[in-house]
PDB file of N, CA, C and O in Angstrom, chain B, residues numbered from 101:
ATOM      1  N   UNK B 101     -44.498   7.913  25.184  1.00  0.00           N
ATOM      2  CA  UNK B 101     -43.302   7.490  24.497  1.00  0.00           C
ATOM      3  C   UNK B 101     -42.193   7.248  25.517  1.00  0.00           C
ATOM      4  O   UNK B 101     -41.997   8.033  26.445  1.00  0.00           O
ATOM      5  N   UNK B 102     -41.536   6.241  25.342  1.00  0.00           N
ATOM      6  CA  UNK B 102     -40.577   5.705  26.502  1.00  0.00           C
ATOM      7  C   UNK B 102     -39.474   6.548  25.961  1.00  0.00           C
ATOM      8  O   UNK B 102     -39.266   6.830  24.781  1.00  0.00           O
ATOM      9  N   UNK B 103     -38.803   6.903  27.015  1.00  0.00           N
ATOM     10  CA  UNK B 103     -36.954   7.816  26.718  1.00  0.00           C
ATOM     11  C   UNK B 103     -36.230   6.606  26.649  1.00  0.00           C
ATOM     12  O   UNK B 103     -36.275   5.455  27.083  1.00  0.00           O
ATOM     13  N   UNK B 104     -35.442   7.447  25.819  1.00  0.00           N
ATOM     14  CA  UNK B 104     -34.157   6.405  25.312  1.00  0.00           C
ATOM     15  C   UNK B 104     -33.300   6.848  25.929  1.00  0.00           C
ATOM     16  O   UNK B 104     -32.999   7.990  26.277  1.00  0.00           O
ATOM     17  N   UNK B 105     -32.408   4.757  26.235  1.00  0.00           N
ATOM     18  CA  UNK B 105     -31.714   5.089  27.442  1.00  0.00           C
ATOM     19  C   UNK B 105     -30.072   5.332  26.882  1.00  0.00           C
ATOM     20  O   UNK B 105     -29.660   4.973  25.779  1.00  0.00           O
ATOM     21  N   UNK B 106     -29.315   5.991  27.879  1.00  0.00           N
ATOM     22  CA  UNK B 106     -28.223   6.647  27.187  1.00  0.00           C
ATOM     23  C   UNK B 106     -26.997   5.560  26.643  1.00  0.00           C
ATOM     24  O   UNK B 106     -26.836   4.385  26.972  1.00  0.00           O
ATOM     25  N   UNK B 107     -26.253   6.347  25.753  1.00  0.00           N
ATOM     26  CA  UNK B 107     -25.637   5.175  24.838  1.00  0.00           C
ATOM     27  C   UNK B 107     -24.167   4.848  26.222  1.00  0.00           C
ATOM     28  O   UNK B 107     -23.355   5.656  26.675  1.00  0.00           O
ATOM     29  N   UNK B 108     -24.325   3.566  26.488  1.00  0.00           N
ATOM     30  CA  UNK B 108     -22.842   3.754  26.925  1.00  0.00           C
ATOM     31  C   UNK B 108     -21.753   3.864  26.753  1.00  0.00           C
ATOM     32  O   UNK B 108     -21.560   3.775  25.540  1.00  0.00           O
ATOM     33  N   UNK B 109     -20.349   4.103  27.569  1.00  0.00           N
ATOM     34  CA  UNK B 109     -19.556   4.754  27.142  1.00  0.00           C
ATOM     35  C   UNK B 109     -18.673   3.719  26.297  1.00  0.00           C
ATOM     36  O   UNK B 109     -18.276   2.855  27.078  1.00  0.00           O
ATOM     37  N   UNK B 110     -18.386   3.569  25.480  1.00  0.00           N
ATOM     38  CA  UNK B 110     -17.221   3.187  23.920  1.00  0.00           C
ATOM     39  C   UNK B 110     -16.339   2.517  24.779  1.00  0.00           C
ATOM     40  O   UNK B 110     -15.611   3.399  25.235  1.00  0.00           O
ATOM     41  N   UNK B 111     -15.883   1.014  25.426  1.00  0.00           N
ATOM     42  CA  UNK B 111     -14.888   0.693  25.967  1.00  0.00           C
ATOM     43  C   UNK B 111     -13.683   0.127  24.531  1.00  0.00           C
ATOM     44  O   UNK B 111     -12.876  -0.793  24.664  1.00  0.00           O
ATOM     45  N   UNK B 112     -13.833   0.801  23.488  1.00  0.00           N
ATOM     46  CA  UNK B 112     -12.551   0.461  23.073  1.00  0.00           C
ATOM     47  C   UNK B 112     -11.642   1.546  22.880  1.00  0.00           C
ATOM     48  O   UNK B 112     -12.128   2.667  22.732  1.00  0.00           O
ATOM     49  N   UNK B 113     -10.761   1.440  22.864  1.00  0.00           N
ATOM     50  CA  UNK B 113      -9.675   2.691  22.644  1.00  0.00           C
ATOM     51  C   UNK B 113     -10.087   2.987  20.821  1.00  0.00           C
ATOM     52  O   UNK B 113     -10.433   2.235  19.909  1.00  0.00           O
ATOM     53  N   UNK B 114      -9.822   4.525  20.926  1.00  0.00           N
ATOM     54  CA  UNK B 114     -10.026   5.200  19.374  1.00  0.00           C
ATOM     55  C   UNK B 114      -8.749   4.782  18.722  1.00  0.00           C
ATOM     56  O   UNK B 114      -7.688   4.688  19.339  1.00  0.00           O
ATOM     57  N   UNK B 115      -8.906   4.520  17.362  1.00  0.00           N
ATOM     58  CA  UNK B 115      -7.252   3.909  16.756  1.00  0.00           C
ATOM     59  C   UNK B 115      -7.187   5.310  15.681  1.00  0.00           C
ATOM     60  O   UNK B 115      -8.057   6.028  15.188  1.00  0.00           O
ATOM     61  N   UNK B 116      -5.648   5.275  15.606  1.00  0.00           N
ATOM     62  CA  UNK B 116      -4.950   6.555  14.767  1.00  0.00           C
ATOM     63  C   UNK B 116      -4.642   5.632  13.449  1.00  0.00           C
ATOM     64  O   UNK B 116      -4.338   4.450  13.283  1.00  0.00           O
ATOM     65  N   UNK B 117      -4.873   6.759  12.592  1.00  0.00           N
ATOM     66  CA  UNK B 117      -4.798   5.868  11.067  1.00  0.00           C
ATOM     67  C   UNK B 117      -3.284   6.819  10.841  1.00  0.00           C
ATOM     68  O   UNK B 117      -3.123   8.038  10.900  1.00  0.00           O
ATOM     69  N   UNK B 118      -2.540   5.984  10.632  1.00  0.00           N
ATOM     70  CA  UNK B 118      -0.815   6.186  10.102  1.00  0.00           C
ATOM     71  C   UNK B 118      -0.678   7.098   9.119  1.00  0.00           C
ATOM     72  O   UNK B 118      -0.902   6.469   8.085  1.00  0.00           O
ATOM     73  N   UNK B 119      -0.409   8.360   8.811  1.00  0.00           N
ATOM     74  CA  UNK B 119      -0.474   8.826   7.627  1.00  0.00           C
ATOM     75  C   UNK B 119       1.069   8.665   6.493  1.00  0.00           C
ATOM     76  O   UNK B 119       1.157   9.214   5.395  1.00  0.00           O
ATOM     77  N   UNK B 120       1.877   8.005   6.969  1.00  0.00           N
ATOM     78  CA  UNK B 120       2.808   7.218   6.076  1.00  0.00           C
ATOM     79  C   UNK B 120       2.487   5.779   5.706  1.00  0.00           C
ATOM     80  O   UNK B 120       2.829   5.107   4.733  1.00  0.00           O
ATOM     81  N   UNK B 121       1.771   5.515   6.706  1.00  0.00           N
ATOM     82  CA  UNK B 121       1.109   4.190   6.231  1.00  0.00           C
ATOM     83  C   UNK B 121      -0.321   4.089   5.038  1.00  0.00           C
ATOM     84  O   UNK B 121      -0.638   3.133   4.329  1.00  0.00           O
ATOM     85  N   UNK B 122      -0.807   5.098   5.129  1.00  0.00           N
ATOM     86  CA  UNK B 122      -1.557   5.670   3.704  1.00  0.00           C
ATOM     87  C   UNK B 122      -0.662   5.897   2.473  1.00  0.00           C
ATOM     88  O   UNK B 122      -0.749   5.430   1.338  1.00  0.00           O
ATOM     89  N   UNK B 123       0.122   6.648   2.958  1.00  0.00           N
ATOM     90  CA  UNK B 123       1.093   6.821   1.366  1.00  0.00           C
ATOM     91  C   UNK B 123       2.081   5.805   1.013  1.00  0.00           C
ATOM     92  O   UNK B 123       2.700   5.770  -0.050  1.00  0.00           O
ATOM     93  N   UNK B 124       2.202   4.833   2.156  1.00  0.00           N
ATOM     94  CA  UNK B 124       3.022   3.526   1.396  1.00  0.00           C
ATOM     95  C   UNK B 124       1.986   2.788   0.897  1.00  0.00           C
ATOM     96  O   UNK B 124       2.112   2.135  -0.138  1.00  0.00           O
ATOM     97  N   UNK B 125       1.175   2.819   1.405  1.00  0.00           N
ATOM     98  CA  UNK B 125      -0.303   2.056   0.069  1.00  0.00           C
ATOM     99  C   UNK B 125      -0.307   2.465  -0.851  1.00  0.00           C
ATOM    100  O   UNK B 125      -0.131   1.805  -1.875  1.00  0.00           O
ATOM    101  N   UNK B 126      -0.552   3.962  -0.812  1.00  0.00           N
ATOM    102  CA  UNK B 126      -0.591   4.736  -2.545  1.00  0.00           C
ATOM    103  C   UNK B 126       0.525   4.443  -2.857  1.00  0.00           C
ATOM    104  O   UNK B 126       0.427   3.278  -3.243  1.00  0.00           O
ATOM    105  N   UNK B 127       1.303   4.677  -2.922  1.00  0.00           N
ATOM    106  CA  UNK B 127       2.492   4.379  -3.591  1.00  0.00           C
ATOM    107  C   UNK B 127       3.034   2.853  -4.455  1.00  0.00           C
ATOM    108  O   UNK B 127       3.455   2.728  -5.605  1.00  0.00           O
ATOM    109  N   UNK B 128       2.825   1.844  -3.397  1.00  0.00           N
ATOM    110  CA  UNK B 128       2.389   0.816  -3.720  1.00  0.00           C
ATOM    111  C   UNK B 128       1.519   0.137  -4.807  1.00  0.00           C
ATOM    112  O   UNK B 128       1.926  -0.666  -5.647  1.00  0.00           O
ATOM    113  N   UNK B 129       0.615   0.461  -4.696  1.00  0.00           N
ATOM    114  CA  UNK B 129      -0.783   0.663  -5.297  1.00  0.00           C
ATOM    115  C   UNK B 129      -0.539   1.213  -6.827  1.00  0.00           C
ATOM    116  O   UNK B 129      -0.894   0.477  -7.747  1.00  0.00           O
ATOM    117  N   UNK B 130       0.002   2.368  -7.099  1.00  0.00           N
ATOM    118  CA  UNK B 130       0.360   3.016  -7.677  1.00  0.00           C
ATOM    119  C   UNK B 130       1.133   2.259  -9.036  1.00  0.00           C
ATOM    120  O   UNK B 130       0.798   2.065 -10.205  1.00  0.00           O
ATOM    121  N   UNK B 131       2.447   1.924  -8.148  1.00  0.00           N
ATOM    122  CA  UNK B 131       3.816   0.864  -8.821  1.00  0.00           C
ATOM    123  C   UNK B 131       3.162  -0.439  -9.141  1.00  0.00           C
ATOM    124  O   UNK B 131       3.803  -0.993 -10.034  1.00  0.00           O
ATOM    125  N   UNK B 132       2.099  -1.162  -8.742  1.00  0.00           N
ATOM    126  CA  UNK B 132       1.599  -2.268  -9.481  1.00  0.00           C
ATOM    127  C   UNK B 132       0.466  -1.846 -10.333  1.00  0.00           C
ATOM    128  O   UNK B 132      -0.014  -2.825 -10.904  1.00  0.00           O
ATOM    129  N   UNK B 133      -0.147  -0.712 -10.628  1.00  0.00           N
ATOM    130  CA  UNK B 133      -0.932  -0.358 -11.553  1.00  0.00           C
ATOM    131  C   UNK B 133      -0.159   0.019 -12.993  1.00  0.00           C
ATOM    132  O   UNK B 133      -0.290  -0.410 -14.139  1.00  0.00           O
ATOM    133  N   UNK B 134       0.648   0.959 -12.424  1.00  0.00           N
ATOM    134  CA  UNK B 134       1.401   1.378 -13.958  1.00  0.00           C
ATOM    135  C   UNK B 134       2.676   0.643 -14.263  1.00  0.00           C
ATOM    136  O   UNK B 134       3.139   0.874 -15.380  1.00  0.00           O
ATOM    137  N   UNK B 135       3.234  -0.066 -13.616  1.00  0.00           N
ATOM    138  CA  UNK B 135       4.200  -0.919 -14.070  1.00  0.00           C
ATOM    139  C   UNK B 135       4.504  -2.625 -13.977  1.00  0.00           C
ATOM    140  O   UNK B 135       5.582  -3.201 -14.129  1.00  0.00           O
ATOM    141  N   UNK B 136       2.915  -3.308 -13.619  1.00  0.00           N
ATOM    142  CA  UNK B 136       3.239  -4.402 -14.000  1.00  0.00           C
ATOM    143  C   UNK B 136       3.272  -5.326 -15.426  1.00  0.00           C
ATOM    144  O   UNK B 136       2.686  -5.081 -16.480  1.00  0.00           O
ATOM    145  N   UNK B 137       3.959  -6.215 -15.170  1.00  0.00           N
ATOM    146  CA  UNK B 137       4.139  -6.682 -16.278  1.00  0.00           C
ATOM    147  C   UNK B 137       2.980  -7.443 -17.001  1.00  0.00           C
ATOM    148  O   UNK B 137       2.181  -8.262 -16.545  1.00  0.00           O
ATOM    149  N   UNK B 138       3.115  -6.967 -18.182  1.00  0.00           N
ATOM    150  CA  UNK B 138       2.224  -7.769 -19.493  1.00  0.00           C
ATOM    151  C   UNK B 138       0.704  -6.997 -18.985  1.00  0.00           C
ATOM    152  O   UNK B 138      -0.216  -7.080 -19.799  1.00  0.00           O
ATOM    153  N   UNK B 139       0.463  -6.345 -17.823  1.00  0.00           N
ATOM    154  CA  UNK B 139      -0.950  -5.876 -17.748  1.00  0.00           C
ATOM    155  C   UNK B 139      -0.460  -4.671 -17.230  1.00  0.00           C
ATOM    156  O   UNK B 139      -1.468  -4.386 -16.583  1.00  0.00           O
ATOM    157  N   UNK B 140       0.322  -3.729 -17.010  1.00  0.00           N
ATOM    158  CA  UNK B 140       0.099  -2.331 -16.431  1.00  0.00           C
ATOM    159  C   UNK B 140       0.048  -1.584 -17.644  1.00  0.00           C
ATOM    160  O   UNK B 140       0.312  -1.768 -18.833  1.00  0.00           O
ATOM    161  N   UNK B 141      -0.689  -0.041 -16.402  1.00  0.00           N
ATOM    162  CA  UNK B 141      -1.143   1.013 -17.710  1.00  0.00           C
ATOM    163  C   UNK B 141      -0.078   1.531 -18.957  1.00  0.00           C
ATOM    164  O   UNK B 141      -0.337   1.707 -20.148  1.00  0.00           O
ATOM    165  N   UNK B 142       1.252   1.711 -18.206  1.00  0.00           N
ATOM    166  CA  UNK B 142       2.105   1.930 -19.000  1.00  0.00           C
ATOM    167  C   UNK B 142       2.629   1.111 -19.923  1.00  0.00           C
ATOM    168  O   UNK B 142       2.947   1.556 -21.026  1.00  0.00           O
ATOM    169  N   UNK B 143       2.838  -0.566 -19.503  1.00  0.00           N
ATOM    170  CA  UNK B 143       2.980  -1.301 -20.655  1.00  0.00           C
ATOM    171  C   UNK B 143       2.096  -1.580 -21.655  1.00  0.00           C
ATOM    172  O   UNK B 143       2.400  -2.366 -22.552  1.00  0.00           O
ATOM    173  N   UNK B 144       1.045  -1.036 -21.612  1.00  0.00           N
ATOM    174  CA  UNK B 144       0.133  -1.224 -22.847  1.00  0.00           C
ATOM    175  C   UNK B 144       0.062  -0.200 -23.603  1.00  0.00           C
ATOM    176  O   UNK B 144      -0.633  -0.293 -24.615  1.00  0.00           O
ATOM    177  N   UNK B 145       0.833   1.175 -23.281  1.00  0.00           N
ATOM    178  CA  UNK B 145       1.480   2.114 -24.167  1.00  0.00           C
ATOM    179  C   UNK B 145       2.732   2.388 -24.826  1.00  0.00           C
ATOM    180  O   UNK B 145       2.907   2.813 -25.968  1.00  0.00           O
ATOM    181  N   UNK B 146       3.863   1.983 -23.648  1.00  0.00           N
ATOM    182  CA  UNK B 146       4.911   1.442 -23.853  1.00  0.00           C
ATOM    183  C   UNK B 146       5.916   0.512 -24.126  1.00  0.00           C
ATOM    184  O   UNK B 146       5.390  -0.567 -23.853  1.00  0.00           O
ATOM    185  N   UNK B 147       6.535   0.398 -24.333  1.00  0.00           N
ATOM    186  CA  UNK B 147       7.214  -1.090 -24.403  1.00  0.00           C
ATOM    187  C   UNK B 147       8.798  -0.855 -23.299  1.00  0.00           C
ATOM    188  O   UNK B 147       9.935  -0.527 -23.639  1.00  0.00           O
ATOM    189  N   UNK B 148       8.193  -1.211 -21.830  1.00  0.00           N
ATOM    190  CA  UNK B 148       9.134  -1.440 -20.528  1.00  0.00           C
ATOM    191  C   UNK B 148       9.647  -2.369 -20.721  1.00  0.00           C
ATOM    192  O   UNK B 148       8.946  -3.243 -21.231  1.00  0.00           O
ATOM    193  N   UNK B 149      10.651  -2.603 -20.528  1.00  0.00           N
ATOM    194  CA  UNK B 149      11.639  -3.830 -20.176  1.00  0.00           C
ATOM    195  C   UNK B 149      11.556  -4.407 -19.063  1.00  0.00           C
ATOM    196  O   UNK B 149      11.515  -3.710 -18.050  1.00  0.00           O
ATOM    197  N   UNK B 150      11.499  -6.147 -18.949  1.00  0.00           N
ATOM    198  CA  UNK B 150      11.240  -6.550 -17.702  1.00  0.00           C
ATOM    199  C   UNK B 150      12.377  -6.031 -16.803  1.00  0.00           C
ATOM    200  O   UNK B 150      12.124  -6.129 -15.602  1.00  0.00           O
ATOM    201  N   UNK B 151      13.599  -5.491 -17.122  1.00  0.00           N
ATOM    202  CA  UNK B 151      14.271  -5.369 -15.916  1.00  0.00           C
ATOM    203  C   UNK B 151      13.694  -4.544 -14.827  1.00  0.00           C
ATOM    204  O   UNK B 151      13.889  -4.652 -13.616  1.00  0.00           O
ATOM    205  N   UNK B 152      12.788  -3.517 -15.609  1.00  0.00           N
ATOM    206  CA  UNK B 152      12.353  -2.471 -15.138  1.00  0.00           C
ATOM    207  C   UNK B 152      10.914  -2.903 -14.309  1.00  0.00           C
ATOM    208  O   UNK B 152      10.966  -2.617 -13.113  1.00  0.00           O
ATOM    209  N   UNK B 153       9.760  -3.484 -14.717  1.00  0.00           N
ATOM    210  CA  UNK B 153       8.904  -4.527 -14.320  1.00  0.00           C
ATOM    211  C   UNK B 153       8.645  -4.831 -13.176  1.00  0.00           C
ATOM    212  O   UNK B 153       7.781  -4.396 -12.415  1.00  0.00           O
ATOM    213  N   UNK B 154       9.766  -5.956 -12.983  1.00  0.00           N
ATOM    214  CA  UNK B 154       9.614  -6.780 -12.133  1.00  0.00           C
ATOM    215  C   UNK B 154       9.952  -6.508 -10.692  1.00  0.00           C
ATOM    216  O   UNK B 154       9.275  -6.841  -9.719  1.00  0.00           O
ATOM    217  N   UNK B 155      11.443  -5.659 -10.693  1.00  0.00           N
ATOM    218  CA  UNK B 155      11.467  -4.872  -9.155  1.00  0.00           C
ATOM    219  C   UNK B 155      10.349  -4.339  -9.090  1.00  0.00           C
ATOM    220  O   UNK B 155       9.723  -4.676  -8.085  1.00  0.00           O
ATOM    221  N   UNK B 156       9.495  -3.173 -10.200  1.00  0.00           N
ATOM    222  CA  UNK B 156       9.026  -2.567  -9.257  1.00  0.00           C
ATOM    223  C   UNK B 156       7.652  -3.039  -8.972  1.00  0.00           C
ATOM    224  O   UNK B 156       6.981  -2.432  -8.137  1.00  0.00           O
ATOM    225  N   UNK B 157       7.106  -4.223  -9.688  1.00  0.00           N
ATOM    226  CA  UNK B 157       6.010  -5.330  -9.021  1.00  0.00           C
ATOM    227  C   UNK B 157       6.481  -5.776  -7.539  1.00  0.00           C
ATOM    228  O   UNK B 157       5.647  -6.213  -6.746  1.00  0.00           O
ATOM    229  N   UNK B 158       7.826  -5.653  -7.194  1.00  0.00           N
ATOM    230  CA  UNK B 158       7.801  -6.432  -5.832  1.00  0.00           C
ATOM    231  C   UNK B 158       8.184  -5.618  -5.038  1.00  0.00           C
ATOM    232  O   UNK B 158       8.404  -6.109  -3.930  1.00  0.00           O
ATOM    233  N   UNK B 159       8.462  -3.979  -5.171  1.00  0.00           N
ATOM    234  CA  UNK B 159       8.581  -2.650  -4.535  1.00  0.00           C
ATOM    235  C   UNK B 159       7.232  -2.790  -4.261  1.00  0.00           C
ATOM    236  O   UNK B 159       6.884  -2.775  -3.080  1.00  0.00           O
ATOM    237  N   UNK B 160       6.367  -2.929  -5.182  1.00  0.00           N
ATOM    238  CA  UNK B 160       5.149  -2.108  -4.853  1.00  0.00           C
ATOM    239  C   UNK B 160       4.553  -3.817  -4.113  1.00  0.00           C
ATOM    240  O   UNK B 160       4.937  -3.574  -2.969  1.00  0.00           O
ATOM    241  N   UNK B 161       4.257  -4.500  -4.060  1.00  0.00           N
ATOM    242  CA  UNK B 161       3.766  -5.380  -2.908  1.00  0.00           C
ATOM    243  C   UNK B 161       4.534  -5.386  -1.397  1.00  0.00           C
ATOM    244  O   UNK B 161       3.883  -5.467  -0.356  1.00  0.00           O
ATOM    245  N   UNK B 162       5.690  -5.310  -1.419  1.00  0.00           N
ATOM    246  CA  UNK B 162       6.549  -4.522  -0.121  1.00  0.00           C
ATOM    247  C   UNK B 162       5.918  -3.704   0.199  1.00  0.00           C
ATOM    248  O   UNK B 162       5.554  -3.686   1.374  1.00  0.00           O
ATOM    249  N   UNK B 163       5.568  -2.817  -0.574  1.00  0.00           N
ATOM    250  CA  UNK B 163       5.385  -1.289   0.191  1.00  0.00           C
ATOM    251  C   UNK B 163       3.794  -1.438   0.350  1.00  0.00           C
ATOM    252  O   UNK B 163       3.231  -0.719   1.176  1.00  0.00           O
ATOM    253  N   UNK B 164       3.185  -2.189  -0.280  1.00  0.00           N
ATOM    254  CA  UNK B 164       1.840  -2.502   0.389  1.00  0.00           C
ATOM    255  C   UNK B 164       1.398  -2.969   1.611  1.00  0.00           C
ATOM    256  O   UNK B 164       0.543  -2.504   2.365  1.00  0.00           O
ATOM    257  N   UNK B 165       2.461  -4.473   1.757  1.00  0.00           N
ATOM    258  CA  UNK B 165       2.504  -5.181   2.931  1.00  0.00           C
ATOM    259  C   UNK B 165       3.248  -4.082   4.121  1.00  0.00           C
ATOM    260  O   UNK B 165       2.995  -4.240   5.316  1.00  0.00           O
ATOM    261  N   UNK B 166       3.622  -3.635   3.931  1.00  0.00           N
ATOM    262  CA  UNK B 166       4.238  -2.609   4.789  1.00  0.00           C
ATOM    263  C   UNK B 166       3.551  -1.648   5.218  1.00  0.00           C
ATOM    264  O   UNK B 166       3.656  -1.074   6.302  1.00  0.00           O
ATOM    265  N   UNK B 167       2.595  -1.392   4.096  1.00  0.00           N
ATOM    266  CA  UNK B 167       1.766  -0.184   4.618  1.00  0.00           C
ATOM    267  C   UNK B 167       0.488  -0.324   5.482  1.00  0.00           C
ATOM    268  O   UNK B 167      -0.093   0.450   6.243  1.00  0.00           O
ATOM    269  N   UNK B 168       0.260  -1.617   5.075  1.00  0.00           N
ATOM    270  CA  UNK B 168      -1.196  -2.232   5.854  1.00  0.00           C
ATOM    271  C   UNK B 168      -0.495  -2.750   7.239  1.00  0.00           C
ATOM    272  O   UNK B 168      -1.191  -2.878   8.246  1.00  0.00           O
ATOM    273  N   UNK B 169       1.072  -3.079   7.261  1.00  0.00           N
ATOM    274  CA  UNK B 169       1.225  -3.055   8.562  1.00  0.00           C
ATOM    275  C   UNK B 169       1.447  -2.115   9.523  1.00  0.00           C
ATOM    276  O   UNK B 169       1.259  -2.341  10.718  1.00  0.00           O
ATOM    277  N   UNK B 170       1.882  -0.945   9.033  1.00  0.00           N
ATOM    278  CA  UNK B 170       1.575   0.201   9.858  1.00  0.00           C
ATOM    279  C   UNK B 170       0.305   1.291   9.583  1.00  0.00           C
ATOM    280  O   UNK B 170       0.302   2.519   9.668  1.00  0.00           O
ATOM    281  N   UNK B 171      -0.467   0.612   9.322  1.00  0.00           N
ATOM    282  CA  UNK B 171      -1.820   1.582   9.147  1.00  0.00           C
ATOM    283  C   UNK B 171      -2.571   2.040   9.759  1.00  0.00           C
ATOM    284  O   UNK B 171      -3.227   3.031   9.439  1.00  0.00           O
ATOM    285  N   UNK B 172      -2.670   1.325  10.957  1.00  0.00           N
ATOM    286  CA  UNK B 172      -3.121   1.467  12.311  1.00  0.00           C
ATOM    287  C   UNK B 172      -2.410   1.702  13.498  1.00  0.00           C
ATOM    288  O   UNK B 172      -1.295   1.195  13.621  1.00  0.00           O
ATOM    289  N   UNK B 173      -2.840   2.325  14.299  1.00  0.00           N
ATOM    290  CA  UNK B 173      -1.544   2.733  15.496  1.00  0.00           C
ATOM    291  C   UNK B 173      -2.679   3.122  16.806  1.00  0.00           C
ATOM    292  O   UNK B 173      -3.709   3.796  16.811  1.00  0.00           O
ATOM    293  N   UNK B 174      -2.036   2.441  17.762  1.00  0.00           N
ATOM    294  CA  UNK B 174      -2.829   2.756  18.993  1.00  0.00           C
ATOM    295  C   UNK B 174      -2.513   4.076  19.650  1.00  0.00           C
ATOM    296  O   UNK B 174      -1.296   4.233  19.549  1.00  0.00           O
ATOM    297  N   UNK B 175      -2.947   4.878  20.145  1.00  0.00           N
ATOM    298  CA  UNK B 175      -2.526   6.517  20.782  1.00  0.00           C
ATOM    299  C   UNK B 175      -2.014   6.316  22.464  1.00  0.00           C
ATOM    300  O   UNK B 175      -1.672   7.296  23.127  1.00  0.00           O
TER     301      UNK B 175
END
């Protein structure tokens, strides 16, 4: 049986996952699940007012785009 030859060494740098950049996803994530309009969880129990709606449909894509931009971080 032939030996196996050794793995070489990893030339990329290890990347750090952001841990505010996780919770501006959830959060995000979050604000377009239960409060968008005509389809979130809460408007199909409640009756929200678009004033209420619509910021926070575009809070929560901000804070998405935001979060996927700091999600990754070099050490």
């Amino acid at each position: 049986m032939a030996k196996a030859n050794k793995p070489a060494n990893n030339s990329k740098p290890r990347v750090k996952v952001s841990f505010t950049g996780v919770l501006m996803i959830l959060v995000g994530a979050d604000l377009i699940l239960l409060l968008a309009p005509e389809f979130g969880i809460l408007n199909s129990g409640f009756y929200i007012p678009d004033i209420y709606t619509w910021p926070s449909l575009i809070a929560g894509i901000a804070l998405l785009v935001l979060g996927f931009r700091r999600l990754y971080r070099k050490p």
